[in-house]
Structure formats: structure tokens, C-alpha cells
NUKETI-144218 format. One record per residue (C-alpha): residue number from 0; residue in three letters; x, y, z. Coordinates in steps of 0.5 Angstrom, whole numbers, plus 500, padded with zeros to 3 digits. Layout:
% residues N
k, r, x, y, z
NUM, ALA, X, Y, Z
...
//
This chain:
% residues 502
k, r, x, y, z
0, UNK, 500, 500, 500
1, UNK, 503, 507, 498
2, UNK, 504, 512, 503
3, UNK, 498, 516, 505
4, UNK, 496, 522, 501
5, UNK, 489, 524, 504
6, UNK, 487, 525, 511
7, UNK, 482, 522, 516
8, UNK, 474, 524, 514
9, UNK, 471, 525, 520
10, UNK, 464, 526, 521
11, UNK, 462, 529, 528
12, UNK, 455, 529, 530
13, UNK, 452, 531, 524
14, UNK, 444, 532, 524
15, UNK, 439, 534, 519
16, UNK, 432, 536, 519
17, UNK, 428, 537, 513
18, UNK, 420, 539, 514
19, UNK, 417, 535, 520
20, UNK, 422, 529, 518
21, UNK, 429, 527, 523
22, UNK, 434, 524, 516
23, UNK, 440, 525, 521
24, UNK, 441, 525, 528
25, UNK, 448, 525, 530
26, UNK, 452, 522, 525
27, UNK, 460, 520, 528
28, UNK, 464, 516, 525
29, UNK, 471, 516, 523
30, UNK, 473, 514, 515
31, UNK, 481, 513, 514
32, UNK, 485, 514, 508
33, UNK, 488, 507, 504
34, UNK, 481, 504, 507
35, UNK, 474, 502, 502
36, UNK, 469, 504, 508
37, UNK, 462, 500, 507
38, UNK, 456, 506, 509
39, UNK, 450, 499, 509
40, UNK, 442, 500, 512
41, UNK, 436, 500, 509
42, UNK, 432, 505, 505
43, UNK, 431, 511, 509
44, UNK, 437, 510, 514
45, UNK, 441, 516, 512
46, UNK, 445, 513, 507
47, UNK, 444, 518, 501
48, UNK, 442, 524, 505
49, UNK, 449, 523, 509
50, UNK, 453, 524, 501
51, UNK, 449, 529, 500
52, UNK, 452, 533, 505
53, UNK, 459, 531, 504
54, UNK, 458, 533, 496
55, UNK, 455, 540, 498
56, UNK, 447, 539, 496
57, UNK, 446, 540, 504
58, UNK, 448, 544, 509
59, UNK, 447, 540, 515
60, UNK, 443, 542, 521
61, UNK, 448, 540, 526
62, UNK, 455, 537, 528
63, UNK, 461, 538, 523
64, UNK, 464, 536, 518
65, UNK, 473, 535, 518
66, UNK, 478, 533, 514
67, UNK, 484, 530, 518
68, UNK, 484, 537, 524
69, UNK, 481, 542, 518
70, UNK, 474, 543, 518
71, UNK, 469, 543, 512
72, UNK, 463, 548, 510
73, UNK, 460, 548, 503
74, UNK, 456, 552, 501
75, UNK, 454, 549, 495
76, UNK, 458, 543, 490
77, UNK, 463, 546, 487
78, UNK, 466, 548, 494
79, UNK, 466, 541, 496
80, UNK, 469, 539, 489
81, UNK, 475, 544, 490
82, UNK, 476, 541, 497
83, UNK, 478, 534, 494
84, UNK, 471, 531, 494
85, UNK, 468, 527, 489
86, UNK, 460, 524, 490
87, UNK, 459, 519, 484
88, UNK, 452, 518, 484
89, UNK, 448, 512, 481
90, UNK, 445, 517, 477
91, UNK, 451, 520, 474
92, UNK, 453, 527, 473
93, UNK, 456, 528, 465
94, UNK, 453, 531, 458
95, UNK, 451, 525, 454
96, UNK, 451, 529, 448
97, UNK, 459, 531, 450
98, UNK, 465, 528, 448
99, UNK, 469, 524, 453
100, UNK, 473, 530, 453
101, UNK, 469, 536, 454
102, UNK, 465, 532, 460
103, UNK, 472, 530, 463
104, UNK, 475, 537, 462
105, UNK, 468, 542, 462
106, UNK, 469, 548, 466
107, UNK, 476, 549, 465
108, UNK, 476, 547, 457
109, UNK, 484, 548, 454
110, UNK, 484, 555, 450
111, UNK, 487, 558, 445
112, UNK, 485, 565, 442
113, UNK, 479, 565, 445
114, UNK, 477, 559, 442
115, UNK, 477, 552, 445
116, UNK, 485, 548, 444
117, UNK, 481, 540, 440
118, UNK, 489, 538, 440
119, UNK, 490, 540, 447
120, UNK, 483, 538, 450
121, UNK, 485, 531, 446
122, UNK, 491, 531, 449
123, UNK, 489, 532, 456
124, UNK, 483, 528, 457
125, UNK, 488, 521, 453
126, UNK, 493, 523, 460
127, UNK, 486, 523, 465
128, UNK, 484, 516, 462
129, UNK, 490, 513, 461
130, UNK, 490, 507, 467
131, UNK, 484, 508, 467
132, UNK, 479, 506, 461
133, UNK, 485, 507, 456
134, UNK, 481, 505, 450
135, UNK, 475, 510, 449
136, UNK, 476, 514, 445
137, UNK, 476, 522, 448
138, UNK, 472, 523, 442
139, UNK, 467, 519, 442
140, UNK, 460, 522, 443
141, UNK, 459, 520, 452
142, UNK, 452, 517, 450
143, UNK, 455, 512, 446
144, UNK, 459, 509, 451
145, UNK, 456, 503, 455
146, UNK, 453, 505, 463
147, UNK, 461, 502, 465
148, UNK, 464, 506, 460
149, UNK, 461, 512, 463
150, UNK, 462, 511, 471
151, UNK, 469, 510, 469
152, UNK, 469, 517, 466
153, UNK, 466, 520, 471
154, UNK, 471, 516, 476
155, UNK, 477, 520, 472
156, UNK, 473, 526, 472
157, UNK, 473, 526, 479
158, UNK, 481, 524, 479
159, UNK, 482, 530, 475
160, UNK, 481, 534, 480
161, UNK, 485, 530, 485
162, UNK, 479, 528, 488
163, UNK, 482, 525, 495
164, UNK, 475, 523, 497
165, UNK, 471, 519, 493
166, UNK, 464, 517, 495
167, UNK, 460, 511, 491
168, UNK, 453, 510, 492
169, UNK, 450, 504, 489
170, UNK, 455, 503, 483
171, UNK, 454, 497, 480
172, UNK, 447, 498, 480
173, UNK, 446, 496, 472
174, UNK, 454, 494, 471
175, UNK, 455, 487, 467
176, UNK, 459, 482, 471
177, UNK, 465, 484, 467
178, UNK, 464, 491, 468
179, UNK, 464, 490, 476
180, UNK, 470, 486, 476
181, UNK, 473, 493, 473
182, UNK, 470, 497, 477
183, UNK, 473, 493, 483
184, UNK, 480, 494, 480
185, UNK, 480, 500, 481
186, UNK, 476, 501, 488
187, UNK, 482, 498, 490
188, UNK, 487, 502, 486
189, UNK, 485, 508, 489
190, UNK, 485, 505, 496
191, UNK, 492, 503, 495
192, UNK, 493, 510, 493
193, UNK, 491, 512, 501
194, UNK, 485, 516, 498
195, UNK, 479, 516, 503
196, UNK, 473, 511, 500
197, UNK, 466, 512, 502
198, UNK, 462, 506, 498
199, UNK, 454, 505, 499
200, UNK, 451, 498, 496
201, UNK, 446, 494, 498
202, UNK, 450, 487, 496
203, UNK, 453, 483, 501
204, UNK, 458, 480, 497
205, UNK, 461, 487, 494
206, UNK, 461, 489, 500
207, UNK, 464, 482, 502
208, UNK, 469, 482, 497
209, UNK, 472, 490, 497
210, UNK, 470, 493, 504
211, UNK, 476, 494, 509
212, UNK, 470, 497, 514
213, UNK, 463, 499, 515
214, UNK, 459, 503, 519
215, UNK, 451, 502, 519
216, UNK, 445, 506, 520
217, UNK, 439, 505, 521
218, UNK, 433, 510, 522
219, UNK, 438, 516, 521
220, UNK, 442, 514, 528
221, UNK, 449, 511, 528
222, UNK, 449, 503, 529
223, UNK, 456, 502, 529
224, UNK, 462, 501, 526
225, UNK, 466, 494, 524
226, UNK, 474, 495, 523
227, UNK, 475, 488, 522
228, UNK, 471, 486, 516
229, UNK, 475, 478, 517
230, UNK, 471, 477, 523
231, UNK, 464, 480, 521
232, UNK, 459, 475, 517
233, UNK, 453, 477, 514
234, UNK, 448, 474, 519
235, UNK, 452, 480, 524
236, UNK, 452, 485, 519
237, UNK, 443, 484, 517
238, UNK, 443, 483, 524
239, UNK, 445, 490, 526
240, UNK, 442, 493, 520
241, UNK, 435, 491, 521
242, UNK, 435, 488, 528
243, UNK, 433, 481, 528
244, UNK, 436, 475, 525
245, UNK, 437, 472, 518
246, UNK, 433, 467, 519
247, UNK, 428, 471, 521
248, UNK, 429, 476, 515
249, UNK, 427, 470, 510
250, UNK, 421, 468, 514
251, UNK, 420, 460, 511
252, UNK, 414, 458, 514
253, UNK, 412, 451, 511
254, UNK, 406, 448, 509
255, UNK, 402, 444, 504
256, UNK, 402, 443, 497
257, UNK, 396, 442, 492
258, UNK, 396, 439, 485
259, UNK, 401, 441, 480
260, UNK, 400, 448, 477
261, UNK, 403, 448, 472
262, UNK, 407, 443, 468
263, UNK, 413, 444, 463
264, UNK, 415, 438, 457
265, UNK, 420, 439, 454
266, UNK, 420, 446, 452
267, UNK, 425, 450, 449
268, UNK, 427, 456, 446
269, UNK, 431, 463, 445
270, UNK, 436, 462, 451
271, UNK, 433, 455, 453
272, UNK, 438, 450, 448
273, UNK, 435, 443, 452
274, UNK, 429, 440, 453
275, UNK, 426, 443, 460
276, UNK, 422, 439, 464
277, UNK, 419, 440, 470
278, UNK, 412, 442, 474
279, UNK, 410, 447, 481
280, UNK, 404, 446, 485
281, UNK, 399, 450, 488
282, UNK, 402, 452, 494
283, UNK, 410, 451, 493
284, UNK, 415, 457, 492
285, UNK, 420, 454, 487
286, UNK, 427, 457, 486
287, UNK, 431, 457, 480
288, UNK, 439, 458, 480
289, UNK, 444, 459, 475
290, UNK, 450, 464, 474
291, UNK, 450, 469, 468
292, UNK, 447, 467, 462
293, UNK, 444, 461, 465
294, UNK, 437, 461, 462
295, UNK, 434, 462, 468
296, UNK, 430, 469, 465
297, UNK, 430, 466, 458
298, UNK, 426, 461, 461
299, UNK, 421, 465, 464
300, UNK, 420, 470, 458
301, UNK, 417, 463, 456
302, UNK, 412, 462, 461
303, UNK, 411, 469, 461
304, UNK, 409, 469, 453
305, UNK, 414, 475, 451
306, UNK, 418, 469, 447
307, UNK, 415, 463, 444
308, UNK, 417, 456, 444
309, UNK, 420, 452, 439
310, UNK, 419, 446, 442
311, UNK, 414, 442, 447
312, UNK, 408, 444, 452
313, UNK, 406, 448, 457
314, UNK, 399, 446, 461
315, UNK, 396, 449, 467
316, UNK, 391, 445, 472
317, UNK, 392, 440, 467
318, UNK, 390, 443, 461
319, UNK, 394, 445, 454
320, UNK, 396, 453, 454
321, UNK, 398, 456, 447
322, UNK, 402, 462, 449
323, UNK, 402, 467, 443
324, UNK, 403, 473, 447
325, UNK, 403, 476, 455
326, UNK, 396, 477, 454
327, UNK, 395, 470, 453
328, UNK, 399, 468, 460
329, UNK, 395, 474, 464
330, UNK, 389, 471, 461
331, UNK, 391, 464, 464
332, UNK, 393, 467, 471
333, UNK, 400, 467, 470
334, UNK, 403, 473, 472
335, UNK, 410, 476, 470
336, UNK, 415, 481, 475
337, UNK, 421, 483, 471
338, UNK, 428, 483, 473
339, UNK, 429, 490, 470
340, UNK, 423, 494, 474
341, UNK, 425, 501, 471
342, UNK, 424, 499, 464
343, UNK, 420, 493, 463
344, UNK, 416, 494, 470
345, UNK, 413, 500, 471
346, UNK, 411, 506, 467
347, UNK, 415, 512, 470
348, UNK, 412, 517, 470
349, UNK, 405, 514, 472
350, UNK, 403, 515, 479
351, UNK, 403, 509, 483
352, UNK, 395, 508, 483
353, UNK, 396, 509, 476
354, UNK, 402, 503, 476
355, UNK, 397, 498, 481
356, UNK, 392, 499, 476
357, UNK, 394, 498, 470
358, UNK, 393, 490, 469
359, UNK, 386, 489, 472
360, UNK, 384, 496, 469
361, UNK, 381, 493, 462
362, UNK, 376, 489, 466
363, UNK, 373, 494, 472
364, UNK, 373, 500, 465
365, UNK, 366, 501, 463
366, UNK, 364, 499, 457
367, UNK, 371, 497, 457
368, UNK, 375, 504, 456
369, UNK, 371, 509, 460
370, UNK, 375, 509, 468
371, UNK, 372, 507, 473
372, UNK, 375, 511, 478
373, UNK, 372, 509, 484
374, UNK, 374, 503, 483
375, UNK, 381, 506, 481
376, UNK, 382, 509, 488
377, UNK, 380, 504, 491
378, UNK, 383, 499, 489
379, UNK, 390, 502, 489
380, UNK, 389, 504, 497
381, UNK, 387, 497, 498
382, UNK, 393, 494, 495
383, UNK, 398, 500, 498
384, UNK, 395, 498, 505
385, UNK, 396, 490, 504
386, UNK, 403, 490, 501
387, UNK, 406, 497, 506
388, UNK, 408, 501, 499
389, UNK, 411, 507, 503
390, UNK, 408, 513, 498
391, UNK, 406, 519, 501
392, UNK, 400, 518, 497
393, UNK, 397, 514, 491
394, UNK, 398, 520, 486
395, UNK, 406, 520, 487
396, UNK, 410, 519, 481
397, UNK, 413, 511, 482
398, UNK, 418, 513, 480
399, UNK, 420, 518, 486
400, UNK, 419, 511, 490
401, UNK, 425, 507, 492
402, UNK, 426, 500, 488
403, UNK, 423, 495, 494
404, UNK, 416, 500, 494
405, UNK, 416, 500, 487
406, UNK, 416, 492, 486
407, UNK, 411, 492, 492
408, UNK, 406, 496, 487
409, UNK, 408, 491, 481
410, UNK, 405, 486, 485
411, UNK, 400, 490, 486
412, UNK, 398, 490, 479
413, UNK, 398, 483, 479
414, UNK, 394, 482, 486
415, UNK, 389, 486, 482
416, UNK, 388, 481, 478
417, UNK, 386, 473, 479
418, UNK, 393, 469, 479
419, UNK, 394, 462, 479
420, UNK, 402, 462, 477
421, UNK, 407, 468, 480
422, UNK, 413, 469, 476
423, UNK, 419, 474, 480
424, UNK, 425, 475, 476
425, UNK, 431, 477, 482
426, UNK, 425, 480, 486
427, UNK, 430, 484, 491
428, UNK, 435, 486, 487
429, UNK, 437, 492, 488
430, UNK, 433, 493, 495
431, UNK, 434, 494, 502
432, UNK, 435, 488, 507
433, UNK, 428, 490, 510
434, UNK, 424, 491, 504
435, UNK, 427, 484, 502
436, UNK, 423, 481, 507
437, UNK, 417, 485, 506
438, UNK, 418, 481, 499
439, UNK, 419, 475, 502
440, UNK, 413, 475, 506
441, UNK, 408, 477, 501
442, UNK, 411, 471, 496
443, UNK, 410, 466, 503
444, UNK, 403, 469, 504
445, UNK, 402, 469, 496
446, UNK, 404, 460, 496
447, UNK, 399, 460, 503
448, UNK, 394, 462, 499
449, UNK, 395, 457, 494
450, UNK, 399, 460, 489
451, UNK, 404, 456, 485
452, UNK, 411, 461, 485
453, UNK, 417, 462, 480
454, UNK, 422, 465, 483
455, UNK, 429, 465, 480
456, UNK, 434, 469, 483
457, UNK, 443, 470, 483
458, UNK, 443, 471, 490
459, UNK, 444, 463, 493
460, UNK, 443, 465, 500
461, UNK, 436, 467, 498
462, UNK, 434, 462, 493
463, UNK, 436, 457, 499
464, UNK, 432, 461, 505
465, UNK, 425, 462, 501
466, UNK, 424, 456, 496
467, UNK, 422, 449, 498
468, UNK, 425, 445, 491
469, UNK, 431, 448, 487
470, UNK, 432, 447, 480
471, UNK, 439, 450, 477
472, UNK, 440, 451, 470
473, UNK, 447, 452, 467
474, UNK, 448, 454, 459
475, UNK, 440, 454, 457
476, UNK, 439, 447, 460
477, UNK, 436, 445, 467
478, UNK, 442, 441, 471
479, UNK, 439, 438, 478
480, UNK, 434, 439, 482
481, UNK, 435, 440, 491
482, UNK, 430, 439, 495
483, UNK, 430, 445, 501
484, UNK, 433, 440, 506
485, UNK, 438, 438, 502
486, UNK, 440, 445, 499
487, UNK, 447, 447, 501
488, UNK, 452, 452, 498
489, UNK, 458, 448, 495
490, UNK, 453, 442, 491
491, UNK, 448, 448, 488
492, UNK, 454, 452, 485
493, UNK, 458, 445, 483
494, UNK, 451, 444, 479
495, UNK, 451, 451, 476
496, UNK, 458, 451, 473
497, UNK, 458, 451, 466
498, UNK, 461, 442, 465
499, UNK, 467, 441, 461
500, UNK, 467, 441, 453
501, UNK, 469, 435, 450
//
């Protein structure tokens, strides 16, 4: 490790107080140079209020902030920046219709005559990338590069300024496997440089992989700080987030299974190259693991009639289905969530009533397309109480909601409507660990009430806690089935590696 370049970050006693709401209430804790220090809690903990002070956007209401013996005051973000701090959001700050240049270099733009020097903002912007993402091009329009691509510009922005506070806030939210692994790479650079980084994400296994230390918050009040992350396990680091086990968090209730629900013979398609075979009965919550590009979603896109089959035979409650569209499966009661809420989920800009409503809509309409707003209201107040969606009313924009209440609204939508077989594509990917068990418990009290439930997720820890049967898949074919007494670890991930090639 190379000798340290930057001070302590000390946060003493920061409080913040919005209208009728506490955010933050004496916040202290010290981040070291040359450390990855972990910020961890769930939804409305104070994570992202706490970067938002450090990054100039708030002031706080009380305590200080310091680097090393100096203390900090920032009136707005650009006094923060000239300080040495960088707040990379999960929303990044740069120009899509920019080159790479002007984004890295705009506000101070090399000049010449009065006019901006291209050969010298090349020449600048090639030295800020070089180590770092040495194969894009300065001139490449910054709305053509991948999401990574343009993390790592905004991480080299950062460093242009000679940045010795960098901040992350849920980075690799939408990065590839690939693009993770890069990122990480160069996390760790940064701490081997002695700068001070702050890291906020709500995956175990990031955390696991490059955190030196984490504090946790919860209900905007410091919990506690662990220094020695070889001797934190997870069940430690849930347990302090949100005050009870783990084993509690996935709330496995057993119960009775009735007849098989849907039946699936031989069926094959985009990203399903083996014949697959399998059933799910009313009641069961089954589990589908696999590692990327496994066809686990491909599967579901499937059943789900996005794709179409090539080849075999879908049945529910023992009679043949011809899925020719969504339409189709929705009719049938089978009910898709997808991965990706944010584009294939909801509809942004629609209010939560709006999203809640959109799938039973057609059938409470008058006359088919008339709205029948009685009915609209309440039903979406009726699905909002049920799955404790945290909105301030049912007009908010769904979009303003955080990722785990957004999902609550997704199955609302289908709660809406009757519902045979629930379909969930990484149902807590990207929540909090609170909002996760509210999940679990609805897809536990959904299996209670005799709904047959498909849920495929990476997470393996969730797959064993919450299913009762497991089939894994590897490269686009089902490769073992584990019954929940059997499910450890080493033999799920063994019959999810990709078999040797002969």
C-alpha cells in the first residue's frame, strides 16, 4: 500500500432536519485513507442523505464535518468538489450529447485564441484515461458508451480534480458481470493510493469482496462501525441492520402443496437449448438458480409468452396452453414481475394508482374503456395497505419510490388481477434488506393462499432461504434438482458451473 495522500473523514455529530422529518440524527464515525469504507442500511436509513451533505447538495442542520483537523463547510457542490471530493451518483452527473473530452474536462476547456484548443483537449483527456479506461475514445460522443464506460469517465473526471474523497452510491447497479469486476479493480487502485473511499450498496457479496470497513445506519442513527470485515459474517452485518436474524428476514413458513399447477414438457426456445421438463404445484414456492446466461430468464420469458416456444408443451391445471402472447399467459392467471422493474416494469411517469391499476383495468372499465375511478381509488388504496407500499399518496409518481416499493406496486398490479402462477425474475434485486423480507413475506402468504410461485434469482443464499424445491440451470439447460433439506451451497453451485466441453 502506497503512503497516504489524504486525511481522515470524520463525520461528528451530523444531524439533518427536513420539514416534519429527522433524516439524520448525530451521525460519527471516522473513514480512513488507504480503507473501502462500506455505508450499509436499508431504504431511509440516511445513507444517500449523508453523500449529499458530504457532496455540497445539503447543508447540515447540525454537527461537522472534517478532513483530518480541517473542518469542512460547503455551501453548494462546487465548493465540495474544490475540496477534493468526488460524490459518484447512481445517477451520473455528465452530458450524453458531450464527447468524453468535453465531459471530462468541461468548466476549464483548454483554450487558444479565444477558442477551445481540440488538439490540447484530445491530448488532456487521453492522459486522464490512461490506466483507467485507456480504450475509449476522448472523441466518442459520451451517450454511446456503455453505462461502465461512463462510470469510469466520471470516476476519471473525479480524479482530474485530484479527488481524494471518492464516494460510491449503489455503482454497480446496472453493470455487467464484466463491468463489476473492472470497477472493483479499480476501487481497490484507488484505495492502494491511500484515498478515502466511501462505498454504499446493498450487495452482501460487493461488500464482502472489497470493503475494508462498514458502518451501518438505520432510522437515520449511527448503529456501529466494524473494523475488521474477516471476522463480520453476514448474518452479523443483517443482524445489526435491521434488528433480528436472517433466518427470520426469509421467513420460511412450511406448508401444504396441492395439485400440480403448471406442467412444462420438453419445452425449448431463445436461450433454452435442452429440452426442459418440470412441474410446480398450487402452494409451492420453487426456485431456479443458475450463473449468468444460465437461461433462467429466458425460461420465463417463455412461460411468461413474451417468446415463443419451438418446441414442447406448457399445461395449467392439467390443460394445454397456446401462449401466443402475454396477453395470453395473463388471461391463463400466469403473472409475470421482470428483472428489469425500471423498463419493462413500470411505467415511470404514472402515478402508483396508475401502475397498480393497469393490468385489472380493461375489465373494471366501463364499456371496456371508460374509467371507473371508484373503483381505481380504491383498489389501489386496497393493494397499497396490503403490501405496505411506502408512498406519500397514490397519485406519486412511481418513479420517485424506492426499488423495493416499486416492486410492492408490481404485484399489486397482479394481486389486481386472478392469479394462478406467480412468475418473479430477481424479485429483490437492488432492495434493501428490510424491503426483502417484506417481499418474502408476501410471496410466502401468496404460496399460503395456493398460488404455485417461480422465482429465479443470483442470489444463492435467497434461493435456499425462501424456496421449497430448486432447479438449477447452466448454459440454457436444467441441470439438478434439490429438494430445501438437501440445498447447501457447494452442490448448487457445482450443478450451476458450466460442464466441461468434450
Amino acid at each position: 500500500m502506497h503512503q497516504s495522500s489524504s486525511a481522515a473523514l470524520r463525520f461528528d455529530g451530523i444531524c439533518k432536519q427536513f420539514p416534519g422529518v429527522r433524516a439524520l440524527s448525530g451521525i460519527s464515525f471516522e473513514a480512513r485513507p488507504g480503507q473501502v469504507h462500506a455505508l450499509m442500511g436499508e431504504n431511509g436509513a440516511g445513507k444517500s442523505t449523508l453523500l449529499k451533505i458530504l457532496g455540497g447538495a445539503y447543508v447540515p442542520s447540525d454537527g461537522r464535518l472534517l478532513l483530518g483537523e480541517q473542518p469542512l463547510a460547503f455551501r453548494n457542490a462546487a465548493d465540495s468538489i474544490a475540496r477534493g471530493i468526488a460524490v459518484i451518483h447512481q445517477e451520473l452527473h455528465l452530458v450524453p450529447e458531450m464527447t468524453v473530452a468535453e465531459n471530462l474536462l468541461l468548466g476549464h476547456l483548454p483554450a487558444r485564441f479565444g477558442l477551445v484548443d481540440r488538439r490540447a483537449l484530445r491530448r488532456r483527456a487521453s492522459e486522464l484515461l490512461k490506466g483507467l479506461a485507456e480504450e475509449i475514445d476522448p472523441g466518442t460522443r459520451l451517450g454511446a458508451l456503455s453505462l461502465g464506460q461512463r462510470q469510469l469517465v466520471e470516476i476519471a473526471k473525479a480524479l482530474s480534480r485530484d479527488a481524494q474523497v471518492l464516494a460510491f452510491d449503489e455503482p454497480t447497479s446496472s453493470l455487467s458481470a464484466r463491468e463489476i469486476d473492472r470497477l472493483m479493480e479499480i476501487i481497490a487502485r484507488l484505495r492502494d493510493e491511500g484515498r478515502v473511499v466511501l462505498y454504499v450498496s446493498h450487495r452482501m457479496e460487493e461488500i464482502f469482496r472489497i470493503c475494508d470497513a462498514v458502518t451501518v445506519f438505520k432510522d437515520g442513527r449511527f448503529v456501529r462501525t466494524f473494523e475488521d470485515m474477516n471476522q463480520l459474517t453476514q448474518d452479523e452485518l443483517v443482524t445489526s441492520m435491521v434488528g433480528r436474524d436472517i433466518e427470520d428476514i426469509y421467513d420460511y413458513r412450511p406448508r401444504p402443496h396441492g395439485e400440480v399447477a403448471l406442467a412444462v414438457d420438453g419445452l425449448k426456445g431463445p436461450g433454452v437449448k435442452a429440452p426442459a421438463s418440470f412441474c410446480v404445484r398450487h402452494g409451492e414456492v420453487l426456485g431456479f438458480f443458475g450463473l449468468v446466461g444460465a437461461g433462467r430468464t429466458e425460461l420465463l420469458r417463455l412461460l411468461s409468452g413474451l417468446e415463443r416456444h419451438s418446441a414442447g408443451h406448457i399445461s395449467l391445471d392439467g390443460i394445454p396452453l397456446h401462449l401466443r402472447s402475454p396477453r395470453d399467459a395473463i388471461d391463463a392467471g400466469i403473472l409475470l414481475c421482470p428483472e428489469d422493474r425500471k423498463k419493462e416494469g413500470i411505467v415511470p411517469l404514472g402515478s402508483v394508482a396508475e401502475n397498480i391499476n393497469l393490468g385489472a383495468r380493461p375489465a373494471h372499465a366501463w364499456f371496456g374503456c371508460l374509467l371507473r375511478k371508484p373503483w381505481e381509488r380504491a383498489n389501489a388504496e386496497k393493494q397499497i395497505r396490503a403490501l405496505n407500499v411506502k408512498t406519500p399518496s397514490a397519485d406519486q409518481a412511481i418513479f420517485y419510490l424506492s426499488g423495493g416499493n416499486q416492486q410492492k406496486a408490481i404485484l399489486g398490479r397482479w394481486l389486481s388481477l386472478p392469479m394462478k402462477v406467480l412468475l418473479l425474475d430477481e424479485p429483490t434485486r437492488g432492495i434493501d434488506i428490510g424491503a426483502k423480507s417484506e417481499i418474502y413475506q408476501i410471496i410466502h402468504n401468496l404460496a399460503a393462499d395456493g398460488v404455485a410461485v417461480i422465482v429465479v434469482s443470483s442470489d444463492l443464499m435467497e434461493v435456499i432461504g425462501i424456496s421449497d424445491r430448486i432447479l438449477v440451470m447452466s448454459e440454457g439447460a436444467i441441470t439438478g434438482e434439490v429438494m430445501r433439506a438437501e440445498a447447501e451451497e457447494p452442490r448448487l453451485l457445482q450443478l450451476a458451473l458450466p460442464r466441461a466441453r468434450q
